[in-house]
N, CA and C atoms as an extended XYZ file, in Angstrom:
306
Properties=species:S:1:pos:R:3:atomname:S:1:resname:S:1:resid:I:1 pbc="F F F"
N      -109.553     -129.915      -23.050 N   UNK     1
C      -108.259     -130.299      -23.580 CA  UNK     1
C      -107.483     -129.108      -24.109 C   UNK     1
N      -107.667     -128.077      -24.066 N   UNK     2
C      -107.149     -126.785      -24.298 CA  UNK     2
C      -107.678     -126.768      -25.795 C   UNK     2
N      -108.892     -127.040      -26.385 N   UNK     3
C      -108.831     -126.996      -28.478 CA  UNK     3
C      -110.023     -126.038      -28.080 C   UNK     3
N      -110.240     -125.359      -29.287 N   UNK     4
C      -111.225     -124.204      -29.812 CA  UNK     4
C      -112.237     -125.560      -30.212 C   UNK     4
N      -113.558     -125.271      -30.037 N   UNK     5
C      -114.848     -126.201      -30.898 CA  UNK     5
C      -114.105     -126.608      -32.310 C   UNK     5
N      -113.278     -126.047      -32.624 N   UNK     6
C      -112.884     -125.993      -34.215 CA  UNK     6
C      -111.962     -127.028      -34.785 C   UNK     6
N      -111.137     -126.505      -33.568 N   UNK     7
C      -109.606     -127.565      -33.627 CA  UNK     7
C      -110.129     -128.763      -32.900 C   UNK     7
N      -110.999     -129.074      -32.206 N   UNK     8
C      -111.443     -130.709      -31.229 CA  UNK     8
C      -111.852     -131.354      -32.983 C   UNK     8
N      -112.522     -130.513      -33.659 N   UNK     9
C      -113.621     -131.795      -34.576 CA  UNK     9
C      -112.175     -131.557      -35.420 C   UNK     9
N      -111.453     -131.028      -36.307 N   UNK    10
C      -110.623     -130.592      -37.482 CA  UNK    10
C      -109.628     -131.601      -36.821 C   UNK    10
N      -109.084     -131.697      -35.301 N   UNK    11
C      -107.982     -132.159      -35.176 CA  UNK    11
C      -108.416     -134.008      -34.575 C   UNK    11
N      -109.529     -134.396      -34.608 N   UNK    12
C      -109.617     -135.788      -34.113 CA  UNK    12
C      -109.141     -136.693      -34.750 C   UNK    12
N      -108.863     -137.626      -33.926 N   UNK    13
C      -107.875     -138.549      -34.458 CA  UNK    13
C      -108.747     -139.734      -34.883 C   UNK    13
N      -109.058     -139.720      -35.952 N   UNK    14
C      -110.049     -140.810      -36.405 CA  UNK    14
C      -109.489     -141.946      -36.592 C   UNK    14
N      -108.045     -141.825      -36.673 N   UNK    15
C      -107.495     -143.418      -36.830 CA  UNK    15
C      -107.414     -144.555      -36.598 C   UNK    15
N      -107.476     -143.984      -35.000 N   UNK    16
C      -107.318     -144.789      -33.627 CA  UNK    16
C      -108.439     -145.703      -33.590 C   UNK    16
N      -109.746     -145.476      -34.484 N   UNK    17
C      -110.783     -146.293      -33.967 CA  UNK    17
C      -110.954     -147.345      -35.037 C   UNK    17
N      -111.241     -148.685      -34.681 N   UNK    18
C      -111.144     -149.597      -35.696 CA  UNK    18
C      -112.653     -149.394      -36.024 C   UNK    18
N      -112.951     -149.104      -37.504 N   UNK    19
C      -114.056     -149.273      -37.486 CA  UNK    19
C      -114.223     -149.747      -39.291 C   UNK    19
N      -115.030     -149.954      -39.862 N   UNK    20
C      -115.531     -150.551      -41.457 CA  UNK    20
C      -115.473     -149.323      -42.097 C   UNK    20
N      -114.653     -149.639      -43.406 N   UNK    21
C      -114.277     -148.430      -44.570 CA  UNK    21
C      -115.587     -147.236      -44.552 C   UNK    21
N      -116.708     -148.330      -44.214 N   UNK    22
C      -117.952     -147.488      -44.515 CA  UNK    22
C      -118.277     -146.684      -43.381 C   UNK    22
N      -118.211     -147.036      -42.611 N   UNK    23
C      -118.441     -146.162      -41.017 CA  UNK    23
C      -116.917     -145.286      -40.802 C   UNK    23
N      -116.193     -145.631      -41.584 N   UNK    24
C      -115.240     -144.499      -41.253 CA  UNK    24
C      -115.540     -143.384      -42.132 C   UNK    24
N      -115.667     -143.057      -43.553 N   UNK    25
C      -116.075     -142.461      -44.182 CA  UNK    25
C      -117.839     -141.760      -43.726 C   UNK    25
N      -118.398     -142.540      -43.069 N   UNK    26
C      -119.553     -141.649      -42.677 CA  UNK    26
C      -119.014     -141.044      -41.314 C   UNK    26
N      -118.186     -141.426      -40.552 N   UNK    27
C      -117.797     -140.297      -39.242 CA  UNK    27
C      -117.095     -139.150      -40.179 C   UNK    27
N      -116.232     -139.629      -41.125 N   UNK    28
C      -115.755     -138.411      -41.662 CA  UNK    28
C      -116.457     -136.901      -42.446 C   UNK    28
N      -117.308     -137.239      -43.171 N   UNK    29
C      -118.411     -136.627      -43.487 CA  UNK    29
C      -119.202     -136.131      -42.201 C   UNK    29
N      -119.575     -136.735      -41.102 N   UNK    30
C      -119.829     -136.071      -40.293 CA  UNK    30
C      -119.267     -135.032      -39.420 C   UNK    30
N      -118.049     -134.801      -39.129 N   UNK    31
C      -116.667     -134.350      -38.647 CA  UNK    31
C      -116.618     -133.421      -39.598 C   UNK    31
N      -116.899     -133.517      -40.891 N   UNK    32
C      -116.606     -132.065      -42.196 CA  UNK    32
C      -117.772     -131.247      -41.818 C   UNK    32
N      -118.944     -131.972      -41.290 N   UNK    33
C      -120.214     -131.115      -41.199 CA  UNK    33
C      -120.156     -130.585      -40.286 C   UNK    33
N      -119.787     -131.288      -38.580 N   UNK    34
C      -119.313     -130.191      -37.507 CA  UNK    34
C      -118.451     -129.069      -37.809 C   UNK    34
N      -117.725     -129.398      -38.854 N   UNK    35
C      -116.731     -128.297      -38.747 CA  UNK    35
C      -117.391     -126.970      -39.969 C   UNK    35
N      -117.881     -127.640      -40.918 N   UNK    36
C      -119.186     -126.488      -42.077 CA  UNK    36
C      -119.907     -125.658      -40.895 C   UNK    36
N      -121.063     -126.295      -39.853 N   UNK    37
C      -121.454     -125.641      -38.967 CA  UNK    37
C      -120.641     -124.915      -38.064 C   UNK    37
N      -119.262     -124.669      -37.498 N   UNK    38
C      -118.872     -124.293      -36.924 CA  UNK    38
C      -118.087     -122.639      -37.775 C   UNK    38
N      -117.766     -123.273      -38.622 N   UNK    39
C      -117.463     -122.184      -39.941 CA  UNK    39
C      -118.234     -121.023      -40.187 C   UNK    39
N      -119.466     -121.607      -40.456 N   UNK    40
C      -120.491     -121.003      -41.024 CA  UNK    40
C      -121.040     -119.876      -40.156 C   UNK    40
N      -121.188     -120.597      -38.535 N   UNK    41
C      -121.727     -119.929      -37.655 CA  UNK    41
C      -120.306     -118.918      -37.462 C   UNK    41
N      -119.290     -118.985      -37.654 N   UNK    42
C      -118.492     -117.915      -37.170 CA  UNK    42
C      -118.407     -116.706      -38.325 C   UNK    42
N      -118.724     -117.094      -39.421 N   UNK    43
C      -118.860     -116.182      -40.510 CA  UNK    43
C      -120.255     -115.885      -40.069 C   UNK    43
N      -121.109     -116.008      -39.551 N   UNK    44
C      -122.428     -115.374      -39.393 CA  UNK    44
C      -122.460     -114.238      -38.216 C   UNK    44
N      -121.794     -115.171      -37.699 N   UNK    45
C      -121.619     -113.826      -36.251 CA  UNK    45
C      -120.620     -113.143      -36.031 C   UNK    45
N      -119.952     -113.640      -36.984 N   UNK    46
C      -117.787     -112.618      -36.614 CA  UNK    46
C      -117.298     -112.721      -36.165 C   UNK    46
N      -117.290     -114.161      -35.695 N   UNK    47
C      -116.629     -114.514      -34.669 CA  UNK    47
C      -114.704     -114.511      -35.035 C   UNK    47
N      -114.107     -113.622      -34.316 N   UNK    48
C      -112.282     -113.336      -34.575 CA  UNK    48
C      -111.466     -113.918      -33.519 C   UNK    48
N      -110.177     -114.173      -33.557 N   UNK    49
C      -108.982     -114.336      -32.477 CA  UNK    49
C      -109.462     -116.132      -32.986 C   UNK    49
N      -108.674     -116.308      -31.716 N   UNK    50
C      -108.793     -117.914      -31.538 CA  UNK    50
C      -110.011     -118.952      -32.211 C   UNK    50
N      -111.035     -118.095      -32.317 N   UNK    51
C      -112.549     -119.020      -32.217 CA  UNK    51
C      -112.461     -118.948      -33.702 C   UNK    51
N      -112.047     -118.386      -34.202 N   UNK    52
C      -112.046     -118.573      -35.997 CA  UNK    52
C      -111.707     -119.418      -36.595 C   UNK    52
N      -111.518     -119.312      -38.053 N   UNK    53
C      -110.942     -120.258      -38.582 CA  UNK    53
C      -109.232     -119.737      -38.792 C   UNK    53
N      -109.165     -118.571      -38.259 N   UNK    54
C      -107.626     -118.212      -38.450 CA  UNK    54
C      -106.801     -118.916      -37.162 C   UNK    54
N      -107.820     -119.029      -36.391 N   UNK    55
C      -107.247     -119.347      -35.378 CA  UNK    55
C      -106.829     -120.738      -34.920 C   UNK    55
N      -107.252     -121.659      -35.720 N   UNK    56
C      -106.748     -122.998      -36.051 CA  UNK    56
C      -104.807     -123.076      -35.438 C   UNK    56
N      -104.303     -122.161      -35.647 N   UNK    57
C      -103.118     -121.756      -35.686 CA  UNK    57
C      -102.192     -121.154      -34.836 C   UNK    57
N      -102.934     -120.915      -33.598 N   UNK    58
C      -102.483     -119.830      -32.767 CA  UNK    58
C      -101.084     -120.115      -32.354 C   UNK    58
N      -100.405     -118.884      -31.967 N   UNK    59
C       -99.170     -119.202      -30.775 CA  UNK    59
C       -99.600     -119.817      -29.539 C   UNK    59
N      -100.863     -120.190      -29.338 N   UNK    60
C      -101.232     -121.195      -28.203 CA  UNK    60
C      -101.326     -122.657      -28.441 C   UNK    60
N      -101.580     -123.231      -30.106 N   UNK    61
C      -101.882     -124.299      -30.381 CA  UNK    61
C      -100.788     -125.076      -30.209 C   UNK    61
N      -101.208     -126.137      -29.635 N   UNK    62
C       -99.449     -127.153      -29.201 CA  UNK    62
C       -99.354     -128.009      -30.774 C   UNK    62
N       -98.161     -128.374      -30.910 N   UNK    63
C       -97.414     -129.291      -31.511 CA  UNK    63
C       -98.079     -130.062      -32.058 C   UNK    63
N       -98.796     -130.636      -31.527 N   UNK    64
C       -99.844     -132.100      -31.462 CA  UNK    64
C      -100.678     -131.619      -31.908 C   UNK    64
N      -101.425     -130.705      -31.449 N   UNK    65
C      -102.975     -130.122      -32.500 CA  UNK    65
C      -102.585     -129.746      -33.814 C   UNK    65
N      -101.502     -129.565      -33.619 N   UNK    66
C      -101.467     -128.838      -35.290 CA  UNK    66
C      -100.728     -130.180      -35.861 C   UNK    66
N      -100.194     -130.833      -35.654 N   UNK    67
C      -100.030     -131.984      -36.232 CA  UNK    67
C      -101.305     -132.561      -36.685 C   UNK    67
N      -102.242     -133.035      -36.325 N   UNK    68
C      -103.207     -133.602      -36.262 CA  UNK    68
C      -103.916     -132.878      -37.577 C   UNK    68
N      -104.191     -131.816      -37.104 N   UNK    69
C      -104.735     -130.442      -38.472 CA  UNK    69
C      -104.074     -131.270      -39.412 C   UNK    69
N      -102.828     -130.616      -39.724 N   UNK    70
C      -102.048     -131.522      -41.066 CA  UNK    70
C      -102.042     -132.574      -41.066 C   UNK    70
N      -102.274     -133.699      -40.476 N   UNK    71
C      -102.332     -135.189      -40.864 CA  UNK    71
C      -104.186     -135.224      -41.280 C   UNK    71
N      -104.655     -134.129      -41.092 N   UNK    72
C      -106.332     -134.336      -41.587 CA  UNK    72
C      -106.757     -133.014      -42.329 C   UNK    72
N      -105.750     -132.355      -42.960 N   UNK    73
C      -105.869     -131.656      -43.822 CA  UNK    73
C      -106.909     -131.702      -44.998 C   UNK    73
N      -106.297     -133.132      -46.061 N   UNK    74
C      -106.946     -133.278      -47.255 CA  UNK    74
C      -108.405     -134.171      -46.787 C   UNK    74
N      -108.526     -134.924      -45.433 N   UNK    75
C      -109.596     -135.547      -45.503 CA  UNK    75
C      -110.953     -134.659      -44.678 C   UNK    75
N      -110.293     -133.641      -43.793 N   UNK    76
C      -111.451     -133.083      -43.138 CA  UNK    76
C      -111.194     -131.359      -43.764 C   UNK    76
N      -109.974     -131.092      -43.592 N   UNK    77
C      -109.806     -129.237      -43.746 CA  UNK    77
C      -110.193     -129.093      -45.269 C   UNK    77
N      -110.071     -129.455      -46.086 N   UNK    78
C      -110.082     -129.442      -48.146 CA  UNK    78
C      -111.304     -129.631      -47.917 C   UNK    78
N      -112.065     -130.415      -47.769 N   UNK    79
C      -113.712     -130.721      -47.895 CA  UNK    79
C      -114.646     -129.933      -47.443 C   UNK    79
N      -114.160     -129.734      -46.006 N   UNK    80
C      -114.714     -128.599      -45.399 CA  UNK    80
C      -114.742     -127.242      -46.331 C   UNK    80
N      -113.500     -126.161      -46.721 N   UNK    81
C      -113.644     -125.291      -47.103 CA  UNK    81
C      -114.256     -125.230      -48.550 C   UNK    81
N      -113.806     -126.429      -49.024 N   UNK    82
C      -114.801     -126.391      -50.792 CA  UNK    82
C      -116.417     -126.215      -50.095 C   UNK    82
N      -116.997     -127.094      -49.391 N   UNK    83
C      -118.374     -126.872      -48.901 CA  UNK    83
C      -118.517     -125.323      -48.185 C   UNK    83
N      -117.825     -124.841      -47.597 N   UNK    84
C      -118.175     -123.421      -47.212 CA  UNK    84
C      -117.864     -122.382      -48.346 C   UNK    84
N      -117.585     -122.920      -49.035 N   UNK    85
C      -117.199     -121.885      -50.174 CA  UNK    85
C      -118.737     -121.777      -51.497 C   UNK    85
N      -118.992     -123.233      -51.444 N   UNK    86
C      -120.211     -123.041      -52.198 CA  UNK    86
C      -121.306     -122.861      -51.197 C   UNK    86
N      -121.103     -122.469      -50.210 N   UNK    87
C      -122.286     -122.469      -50.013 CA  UNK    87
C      -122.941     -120.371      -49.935 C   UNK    87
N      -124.650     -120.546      -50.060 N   UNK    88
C      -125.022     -119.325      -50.141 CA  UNK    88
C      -125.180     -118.395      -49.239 C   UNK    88
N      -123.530     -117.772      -48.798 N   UNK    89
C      -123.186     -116.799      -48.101 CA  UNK    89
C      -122.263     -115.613      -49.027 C   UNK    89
N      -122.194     -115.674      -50.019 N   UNK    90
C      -121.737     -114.580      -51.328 CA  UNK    90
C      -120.860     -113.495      -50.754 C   UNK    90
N      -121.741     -112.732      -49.886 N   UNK    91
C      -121.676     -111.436      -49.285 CA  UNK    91
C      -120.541     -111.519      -48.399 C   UNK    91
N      -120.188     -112.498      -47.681 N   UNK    92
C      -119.203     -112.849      -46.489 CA  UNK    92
C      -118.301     -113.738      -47.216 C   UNK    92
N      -117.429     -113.636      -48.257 N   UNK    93
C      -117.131     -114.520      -48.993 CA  UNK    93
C      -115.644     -113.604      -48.431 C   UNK    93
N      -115.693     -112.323      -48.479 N   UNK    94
C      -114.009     -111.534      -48.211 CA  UNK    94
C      -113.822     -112.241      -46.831 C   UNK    94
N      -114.924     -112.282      -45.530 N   UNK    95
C      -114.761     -112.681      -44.241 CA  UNK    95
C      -114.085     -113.765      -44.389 C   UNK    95
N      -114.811     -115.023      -45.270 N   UNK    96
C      -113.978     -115.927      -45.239 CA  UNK    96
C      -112.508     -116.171      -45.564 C   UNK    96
N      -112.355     -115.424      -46.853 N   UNK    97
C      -110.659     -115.342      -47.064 CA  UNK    97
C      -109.791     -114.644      -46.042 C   UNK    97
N      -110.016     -113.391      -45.487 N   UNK    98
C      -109.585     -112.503      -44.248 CA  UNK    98
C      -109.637     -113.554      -43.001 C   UNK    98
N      -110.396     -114.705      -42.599 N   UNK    99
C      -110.195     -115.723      -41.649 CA  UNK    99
C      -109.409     -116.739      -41.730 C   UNK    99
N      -109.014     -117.304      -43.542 N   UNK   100
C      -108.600     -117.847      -43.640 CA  UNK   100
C      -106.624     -117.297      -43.357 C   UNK   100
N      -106.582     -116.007      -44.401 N   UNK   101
C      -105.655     -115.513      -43.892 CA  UNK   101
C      -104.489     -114.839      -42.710 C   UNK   101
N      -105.427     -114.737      -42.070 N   UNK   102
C      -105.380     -113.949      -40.478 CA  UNK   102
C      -104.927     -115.637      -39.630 C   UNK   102
């Protein structure tokens, strides 16, 4: 579909699926964890350009993906980065802000 691993889980459209308060909230939590693992592993290996987390953003990303990003901002992107932030990577803590920024 043209998305980075990053932008498919950050930008899904969870809306669309009818499902019970409770099973929506556990896909969501799951969807924060694809995206912790996807994070994590790019701060582990360095991963830059598109495949980052800067890259959420590109002059390639259409309209629609980044819509999506912002309509799942506070429920998948906020959760996500509080969890990568505590977690025990200390040392790569500038990587993360420099990805976030970039």
């Amino acid at each position: 579909e043209g998305k980075t691993p990053l932008q498919l889980v950050i930008a899904h459209d969870h809306r669309t699926n009818p499902m019970s308060q409770e099973r929506k909230e556990a896909f969501l939590n799951q969807l924060i964890n694809y995206a912790i693992i996807l994070i994590n592993k790019g701060i582990k290996l360095q991963i830059e350009g598109e495949y980052s987390i800067g890259g959420l953003f590109t002059s390639t990303t259409t309209q629609e993906i980044q819509d999506k990003i912002y309509d799942n901002w506070d429920k998948i992107v906020l959760p996500t980065l509080e969890q990568v932030m505590t977690l025990p990577h200390g040392q790569n803590l500038p990587i993360l802000q420099a990805l976030i920024i970039n």
